[in-house]
C-alpha positions as CSV (number, residue, x, y, z in Angstrom):
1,X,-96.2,-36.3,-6.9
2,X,-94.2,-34.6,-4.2
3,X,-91.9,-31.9,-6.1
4,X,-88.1,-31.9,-4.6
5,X,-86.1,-28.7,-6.2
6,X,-86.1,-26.9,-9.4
7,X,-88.0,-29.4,-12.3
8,X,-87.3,-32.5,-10.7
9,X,-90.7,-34.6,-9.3
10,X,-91.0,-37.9,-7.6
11,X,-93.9,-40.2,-6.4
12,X,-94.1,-41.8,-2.9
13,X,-94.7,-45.2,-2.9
14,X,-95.2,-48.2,-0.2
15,X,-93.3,-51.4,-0.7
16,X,-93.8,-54.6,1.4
17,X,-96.4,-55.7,3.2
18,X,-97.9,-55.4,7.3
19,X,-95.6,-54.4,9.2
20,X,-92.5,-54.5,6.8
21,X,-94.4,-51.8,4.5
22,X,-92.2,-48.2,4.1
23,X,-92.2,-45.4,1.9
24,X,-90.0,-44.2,-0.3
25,X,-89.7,-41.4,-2.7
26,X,-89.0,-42.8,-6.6
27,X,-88.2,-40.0,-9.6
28,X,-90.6,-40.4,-12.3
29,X,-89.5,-41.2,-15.5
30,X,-90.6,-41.8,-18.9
31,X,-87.3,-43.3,-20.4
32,X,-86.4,-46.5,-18.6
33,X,-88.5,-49.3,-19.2
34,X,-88.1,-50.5,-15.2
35,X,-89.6,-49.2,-11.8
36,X,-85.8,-49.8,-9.4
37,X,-84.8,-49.2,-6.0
38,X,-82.1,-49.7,-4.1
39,X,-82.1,-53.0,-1.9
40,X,-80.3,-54.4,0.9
41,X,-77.0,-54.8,0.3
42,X,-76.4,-52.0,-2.1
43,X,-73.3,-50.4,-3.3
44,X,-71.9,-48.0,-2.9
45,X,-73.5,-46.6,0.5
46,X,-75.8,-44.0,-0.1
47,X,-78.0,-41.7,1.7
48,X,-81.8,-41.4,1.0
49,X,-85.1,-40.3,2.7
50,X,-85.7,-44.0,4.7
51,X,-84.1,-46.8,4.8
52,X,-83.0,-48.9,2.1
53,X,-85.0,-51.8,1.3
54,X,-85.0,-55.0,3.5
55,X,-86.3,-58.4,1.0
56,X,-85.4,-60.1,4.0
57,X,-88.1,-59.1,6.2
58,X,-90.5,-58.9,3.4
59,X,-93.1,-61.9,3.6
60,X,-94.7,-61.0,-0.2
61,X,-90.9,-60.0,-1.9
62,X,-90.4,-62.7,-4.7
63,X,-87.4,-63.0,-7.3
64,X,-88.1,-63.4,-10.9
65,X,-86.7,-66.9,-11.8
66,X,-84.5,-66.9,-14.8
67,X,-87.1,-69.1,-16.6
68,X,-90.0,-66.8,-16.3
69,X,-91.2,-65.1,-19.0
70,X,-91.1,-61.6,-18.2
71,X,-86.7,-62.3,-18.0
72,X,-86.3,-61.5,-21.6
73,X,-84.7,-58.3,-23.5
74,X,-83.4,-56.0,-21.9
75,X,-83.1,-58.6,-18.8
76,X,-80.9,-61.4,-18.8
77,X,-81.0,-64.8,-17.4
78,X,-78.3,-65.6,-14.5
79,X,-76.8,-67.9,-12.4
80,X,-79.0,-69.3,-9.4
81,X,-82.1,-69.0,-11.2
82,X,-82.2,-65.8,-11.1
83,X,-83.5,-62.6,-13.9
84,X,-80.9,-60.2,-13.8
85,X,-81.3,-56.3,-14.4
86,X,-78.9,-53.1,-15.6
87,X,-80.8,-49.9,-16.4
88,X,-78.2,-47.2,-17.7
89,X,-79.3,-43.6,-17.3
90,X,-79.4,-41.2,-20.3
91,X,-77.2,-38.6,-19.9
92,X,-74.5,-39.6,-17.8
93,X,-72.5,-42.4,-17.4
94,X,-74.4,-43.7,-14.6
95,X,-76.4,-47.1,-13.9
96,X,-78.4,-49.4,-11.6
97,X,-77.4,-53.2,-11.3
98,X,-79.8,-55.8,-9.6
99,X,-82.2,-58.5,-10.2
100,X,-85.8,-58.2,-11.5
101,X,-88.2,-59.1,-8.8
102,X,-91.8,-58.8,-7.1
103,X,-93.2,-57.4,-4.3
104,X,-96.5,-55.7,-3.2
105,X,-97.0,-51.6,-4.0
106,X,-98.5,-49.2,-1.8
107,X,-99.4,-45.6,-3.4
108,X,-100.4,-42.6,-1.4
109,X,-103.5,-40.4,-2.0
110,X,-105.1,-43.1,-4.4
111,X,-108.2,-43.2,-1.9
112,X,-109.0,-46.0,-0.1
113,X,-111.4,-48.8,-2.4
114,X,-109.2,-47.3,-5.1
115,X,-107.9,-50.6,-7.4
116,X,-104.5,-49.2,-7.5
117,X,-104.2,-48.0,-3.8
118,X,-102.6,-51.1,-3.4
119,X,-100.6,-53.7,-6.5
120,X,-99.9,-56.9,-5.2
121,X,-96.6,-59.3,-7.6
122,X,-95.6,-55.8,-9.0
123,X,-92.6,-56.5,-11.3
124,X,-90.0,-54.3,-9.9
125,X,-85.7,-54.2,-10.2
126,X,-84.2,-54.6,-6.8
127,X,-80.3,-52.8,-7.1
128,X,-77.6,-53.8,-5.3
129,X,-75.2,-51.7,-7.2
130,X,-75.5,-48.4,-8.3
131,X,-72.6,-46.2,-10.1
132,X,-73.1,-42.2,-10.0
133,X,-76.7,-42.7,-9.4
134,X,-78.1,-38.7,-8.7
135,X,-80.8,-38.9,-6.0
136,X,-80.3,-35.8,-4.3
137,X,-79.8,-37.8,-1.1
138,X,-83.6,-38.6,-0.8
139,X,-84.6,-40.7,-3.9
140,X,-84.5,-44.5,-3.5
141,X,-85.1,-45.5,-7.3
142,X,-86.8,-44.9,-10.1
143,X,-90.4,-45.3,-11.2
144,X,-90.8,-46.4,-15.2
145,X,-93.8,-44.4,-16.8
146,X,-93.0,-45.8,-20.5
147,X,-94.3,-48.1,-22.6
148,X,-92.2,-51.4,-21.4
149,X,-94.2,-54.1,-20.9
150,X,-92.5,-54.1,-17.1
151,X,-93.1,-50.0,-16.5
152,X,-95.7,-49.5,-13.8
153,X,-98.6,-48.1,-16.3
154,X,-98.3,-51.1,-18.6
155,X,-98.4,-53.6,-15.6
156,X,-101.7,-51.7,-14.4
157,X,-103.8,-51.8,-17.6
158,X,-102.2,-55.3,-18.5
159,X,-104.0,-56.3,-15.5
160,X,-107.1,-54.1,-16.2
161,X,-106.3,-51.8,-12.8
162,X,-106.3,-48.9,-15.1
163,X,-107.3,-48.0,-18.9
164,X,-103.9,-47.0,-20.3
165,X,-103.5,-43.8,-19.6
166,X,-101.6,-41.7,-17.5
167,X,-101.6,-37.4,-16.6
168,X,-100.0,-34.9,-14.7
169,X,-99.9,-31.5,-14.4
170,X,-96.3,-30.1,-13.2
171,X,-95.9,-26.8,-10.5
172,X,-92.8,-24.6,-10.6
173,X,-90.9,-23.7,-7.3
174,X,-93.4,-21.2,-6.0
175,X,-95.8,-24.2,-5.3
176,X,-93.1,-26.3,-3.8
177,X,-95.3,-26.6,-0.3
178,X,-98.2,-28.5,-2.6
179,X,-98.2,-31.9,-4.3
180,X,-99.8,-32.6,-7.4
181,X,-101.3,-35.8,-8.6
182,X,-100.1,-38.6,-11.2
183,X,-103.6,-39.6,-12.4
184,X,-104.7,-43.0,-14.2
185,X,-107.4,-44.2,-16.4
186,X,-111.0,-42.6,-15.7
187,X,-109.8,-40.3,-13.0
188,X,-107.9,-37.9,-15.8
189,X,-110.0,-34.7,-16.2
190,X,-111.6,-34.5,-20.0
191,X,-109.3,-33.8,-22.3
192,X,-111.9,-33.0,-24.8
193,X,-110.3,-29.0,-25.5
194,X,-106.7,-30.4,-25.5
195,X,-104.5,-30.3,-29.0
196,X,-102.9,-34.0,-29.8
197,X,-100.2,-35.5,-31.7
198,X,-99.8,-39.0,-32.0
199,X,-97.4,-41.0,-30.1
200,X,-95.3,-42.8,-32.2
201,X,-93.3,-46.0,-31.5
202,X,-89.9,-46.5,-30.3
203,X,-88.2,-50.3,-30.0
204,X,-88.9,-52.1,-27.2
205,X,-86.4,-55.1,-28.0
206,X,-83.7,-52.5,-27.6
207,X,-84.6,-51.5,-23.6
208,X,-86.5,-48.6,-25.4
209,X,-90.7,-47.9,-25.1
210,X,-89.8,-43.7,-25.0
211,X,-92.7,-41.4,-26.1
212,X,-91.5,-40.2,-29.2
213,X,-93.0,-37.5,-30.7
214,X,-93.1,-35.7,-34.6
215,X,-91.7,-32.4,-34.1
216,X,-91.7,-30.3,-37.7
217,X,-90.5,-26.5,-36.0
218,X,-90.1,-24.4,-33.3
219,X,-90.7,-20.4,-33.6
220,X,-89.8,-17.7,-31.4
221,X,-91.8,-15.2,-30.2
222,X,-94.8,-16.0,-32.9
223,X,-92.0,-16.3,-35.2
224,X,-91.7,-19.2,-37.6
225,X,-88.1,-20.0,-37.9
226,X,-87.9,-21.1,-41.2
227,X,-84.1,-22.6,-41.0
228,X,-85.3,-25.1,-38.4
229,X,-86.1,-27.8,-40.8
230,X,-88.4,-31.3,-39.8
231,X,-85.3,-33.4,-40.7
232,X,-83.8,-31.8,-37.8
233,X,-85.6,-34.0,-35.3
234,X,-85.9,-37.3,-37.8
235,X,-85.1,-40.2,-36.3
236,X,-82.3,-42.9,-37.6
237,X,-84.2,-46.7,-37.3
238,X,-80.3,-47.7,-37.7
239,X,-78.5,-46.1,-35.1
240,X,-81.7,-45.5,-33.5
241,X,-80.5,-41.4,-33.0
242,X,-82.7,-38.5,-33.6
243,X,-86.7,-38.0,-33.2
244,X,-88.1,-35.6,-30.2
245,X,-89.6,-37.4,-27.2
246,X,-90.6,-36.4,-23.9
247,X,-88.8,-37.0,-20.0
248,X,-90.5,-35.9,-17.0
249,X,-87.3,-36.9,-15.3
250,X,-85.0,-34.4,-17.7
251,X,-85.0,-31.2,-15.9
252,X,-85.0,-29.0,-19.2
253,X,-85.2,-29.4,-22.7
254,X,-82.2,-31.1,-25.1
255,X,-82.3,-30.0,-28.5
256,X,-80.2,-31.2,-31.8
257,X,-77.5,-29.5,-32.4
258,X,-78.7,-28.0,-35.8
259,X,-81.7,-26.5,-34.1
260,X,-79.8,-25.5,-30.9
261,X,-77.7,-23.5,-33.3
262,X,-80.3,-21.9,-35.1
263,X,-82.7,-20.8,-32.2
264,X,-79.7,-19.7,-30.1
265,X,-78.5,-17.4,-33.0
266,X,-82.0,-16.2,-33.3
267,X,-82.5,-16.0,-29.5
268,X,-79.3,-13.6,-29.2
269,X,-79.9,-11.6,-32.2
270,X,-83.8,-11.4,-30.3
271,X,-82.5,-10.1,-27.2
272,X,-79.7,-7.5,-28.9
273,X,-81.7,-5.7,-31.0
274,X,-83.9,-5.1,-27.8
275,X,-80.2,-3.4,-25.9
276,X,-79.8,-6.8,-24.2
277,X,-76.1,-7.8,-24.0
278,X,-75.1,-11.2,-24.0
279,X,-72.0,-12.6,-21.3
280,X,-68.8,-13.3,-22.8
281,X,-69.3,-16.9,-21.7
282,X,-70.8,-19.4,-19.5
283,X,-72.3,-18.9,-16.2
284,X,-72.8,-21.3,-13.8
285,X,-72.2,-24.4,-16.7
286,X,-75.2,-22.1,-18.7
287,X,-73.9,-22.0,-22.3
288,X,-76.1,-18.9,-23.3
289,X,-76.2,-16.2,-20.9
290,X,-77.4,-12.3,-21.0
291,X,-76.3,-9.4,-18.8
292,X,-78.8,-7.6,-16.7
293,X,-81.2,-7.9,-13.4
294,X,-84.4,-10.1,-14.1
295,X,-86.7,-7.2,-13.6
296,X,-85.1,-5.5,-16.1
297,X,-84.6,-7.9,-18.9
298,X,-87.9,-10.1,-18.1
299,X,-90.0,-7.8,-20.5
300,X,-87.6,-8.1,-23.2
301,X,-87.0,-12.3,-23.2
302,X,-89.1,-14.3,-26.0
303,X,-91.0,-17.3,-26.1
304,X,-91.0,-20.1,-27.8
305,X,-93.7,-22.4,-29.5
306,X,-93.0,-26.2,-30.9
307,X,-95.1,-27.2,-33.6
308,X,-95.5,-30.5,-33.9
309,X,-97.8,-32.9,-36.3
310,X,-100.2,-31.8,-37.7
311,X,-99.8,-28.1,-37.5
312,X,-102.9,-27.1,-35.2
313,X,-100.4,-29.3,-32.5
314,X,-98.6,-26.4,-31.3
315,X,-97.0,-26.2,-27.8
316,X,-96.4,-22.4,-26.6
317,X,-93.6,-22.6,-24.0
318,X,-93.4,-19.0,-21.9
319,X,-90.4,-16.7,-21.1
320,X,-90.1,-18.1,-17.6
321,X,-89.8,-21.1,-18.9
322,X,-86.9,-20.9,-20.5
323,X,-84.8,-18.7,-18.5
324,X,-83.3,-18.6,-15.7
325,X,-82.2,-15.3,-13.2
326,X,-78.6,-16.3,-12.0
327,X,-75.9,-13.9,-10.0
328,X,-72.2,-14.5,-10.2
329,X,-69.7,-12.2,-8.8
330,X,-72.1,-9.7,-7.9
331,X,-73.2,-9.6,-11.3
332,X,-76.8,-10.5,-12.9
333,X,-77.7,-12.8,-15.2
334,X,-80.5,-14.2,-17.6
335,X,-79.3,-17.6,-18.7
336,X,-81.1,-19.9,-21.7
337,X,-82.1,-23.1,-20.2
338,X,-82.5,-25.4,-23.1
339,X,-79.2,-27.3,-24.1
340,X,-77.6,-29.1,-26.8
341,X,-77.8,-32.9,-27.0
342,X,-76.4,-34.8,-29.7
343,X,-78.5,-38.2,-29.2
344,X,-82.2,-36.6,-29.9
345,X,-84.5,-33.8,-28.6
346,X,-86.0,-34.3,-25.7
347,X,-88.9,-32.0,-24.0
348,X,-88.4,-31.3,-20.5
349,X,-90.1,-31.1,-17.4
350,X,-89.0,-27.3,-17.0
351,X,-90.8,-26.0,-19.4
352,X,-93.9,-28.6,-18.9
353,X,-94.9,-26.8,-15.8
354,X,-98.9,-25.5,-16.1
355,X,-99.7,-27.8,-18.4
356,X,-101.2,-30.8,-18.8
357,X,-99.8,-33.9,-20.5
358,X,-102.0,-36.7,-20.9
359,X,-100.1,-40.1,-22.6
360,X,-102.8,-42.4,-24.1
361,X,-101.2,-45.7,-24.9
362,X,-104.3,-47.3,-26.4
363,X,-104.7,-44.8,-29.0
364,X,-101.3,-44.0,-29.2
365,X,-102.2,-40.2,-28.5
366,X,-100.7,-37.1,-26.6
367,X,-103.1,-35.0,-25.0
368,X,-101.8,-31.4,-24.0
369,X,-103.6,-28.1,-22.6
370,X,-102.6,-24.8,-20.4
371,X,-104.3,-25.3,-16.6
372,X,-103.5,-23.8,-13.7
373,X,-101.4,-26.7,-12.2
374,X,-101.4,-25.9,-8.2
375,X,-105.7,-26.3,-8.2
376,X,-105.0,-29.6,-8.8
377,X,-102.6,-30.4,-5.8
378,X,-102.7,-30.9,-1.9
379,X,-100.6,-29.5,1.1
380,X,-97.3,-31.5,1.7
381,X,-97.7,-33.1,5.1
């Protein structure tokens, strides 16, 4: 996992064979039900780390015929024999157009002898069209983590390279020189100490296969906040809106507007009756903002705990976590992270950092627990 600025991770991965095998950097993401990258032709131009993606000079790159099996919901059959592909991102009006296709996977530091060091017919979408796709000119797609039956870690146990099960263990900035490992199967520490709440089931006819979550309250500073009810975070089977899942590939956390209200309220009147002033408005797009250097101010901002199903599943989420220091105009800020969202409440890779998740698809289980993330990681080369 090679860590790129602020909470935003990718995995480097080899695609092709021989001589034709390069790597590229993907984001990780447990939303999309598709592992993508950009192929020759794709538009608009766009620059990454590498080259984009040549099928032609590929000897193992395959297309997906329209007839196969795998081209059903949310792919769609074409013209030419051909499975076609359009993964829409989350929060922006942004997407990735191509067809679904197979090549063989390379992935770096797996060990040699390893069973997933190298994936041969890995089911993959190859875009030749992307709209406002954000890749920090390095990223060259996207690697799916969820539960779709085409997302890497489904592919891997469905072909028993890998029990179900994948870990990580996310570093903040400070450790931005170290990469930390995505871990599969048996080679995820024991988990035996971790609290667990159970993974519940999103649709995957509709594209879906996100780790949703029962969140029942949040409190602040080891204080239950009583207004923030369960059936804030309940999830509509109809429009399919609501619930509280989790997105290493959201930078921080989204919350429903009824809780987002609440907490901030609390949060402010928090930090005021401690003689910390809140700005008179944004800062840097950061809706909740408070006046004064980090030093100063740092002793005085709370924390925040999710309680989750059943009640011994409680996630404790540290001040750094959740604020940020930010100067504008000469002036010093400390600026609320978490945000609003209107569609549900997603969890974050900001505040995920030094701890580790553990997503167990067989028995439909999420493993968490503090560690010191960075003991598990390497030196970028």
């Amino acid at each position: 996992m090679i860590p790129l600025s602020g909470a935003i991770y990718s995995v480097r991965v080899g695609i092709g064979s021989g001589e034709t095998q390069h790597f590229y950097k993907l984001a990780l993401d447990l939303v999309r039900p598709l592992t993508w990258m950009r192929c020759r032709p794709c538009i608009p131009q766009k620059k990454q780390e590498g080259s984009v993606f040549n099928t032609a000079v590929s000897p193992h790159y395959h297309l997906v015929a329209s007839t196969d099996p795998r081209c059903t919901a949310p792919y769609k059959r074409a013209r030419q024999d051909r499975c076609t592909f359009d993964v829409k991102f989350q929060y922006h009006d942004s997407h990735a157009q191509g067809y679904l296709s197979t090549d063989d996977f390379v992935f770096d530091g797996s060990g040699p002898g390893s069973p997933i060091s190298g994936v041969s017919g890995l089911v993959f979408g190859c875009a030749h069209a992307t709209h406002d796709f954000i890749n920090h000119d390095v990223w060259a797609g996207v690697m799916s983590l969820n539960r779709h039956p085409t997302s890497f870690i489904r592919q891997l146990s469905d072909r028993g390279l890998a029990a179900p099960r994948f870990s990580y263990c996310l570093v903040g900035n400070e450790h931005r020189d170290r990469r930390g490992l995505l871990r599969f199967g048996a080679d995820i520490p024991d988990q035996s100490h971790a609290r667990s709440t159970a993974l519940l089931h999103g649709e995957l006819s509709q594209g879906g296969g996100m780790y949703y979550v029962r969140l029942v309250g949040i409190s602040l500073s080891g204080r239950r906040l009583t207004a923030i009810t369960p059936a804030m975070f309940k999830r509509d089977p109809r429009s399919l809106r609501g619930g509280c899942t989790l997105d290493v590939g959201t930078a921080s956390t989204l919350l429903a507007p009824a809780a987002y209200n609440v907490l901030t309220a609390e949060v402010v009147a928090h930090l005021h009756s401690r003689g910390v002033q809140r700005a008179s408005g944004p800062v840097h797009n950061l809706k909740l903002c408070f006046r004064g250097a980090w030093q100063s101010i740092r002793a005085h901002l709370p924390s925040l705990t999710l309680h989750f199903h059943p009640e011994s599943a409680v996630f404790f989420i540290k001040p750094e976590l959740l604020f940020v220091a930010v100067t504008d105009k000469h002036t010093n800020y400390a600026c609320f992270t978490v945000k609003p969202y209107a569609e549900r409440t997603v969890i974050g890779a900001g505040q995920m950092l030094d701890t580790r998740f553990t997503f167990d698809l067989q028995q439909n289980r999420l493993l968490f627990a503090p560690e010191q993330c960075h003991l598990d990681t390497s030196a970028v080369s």
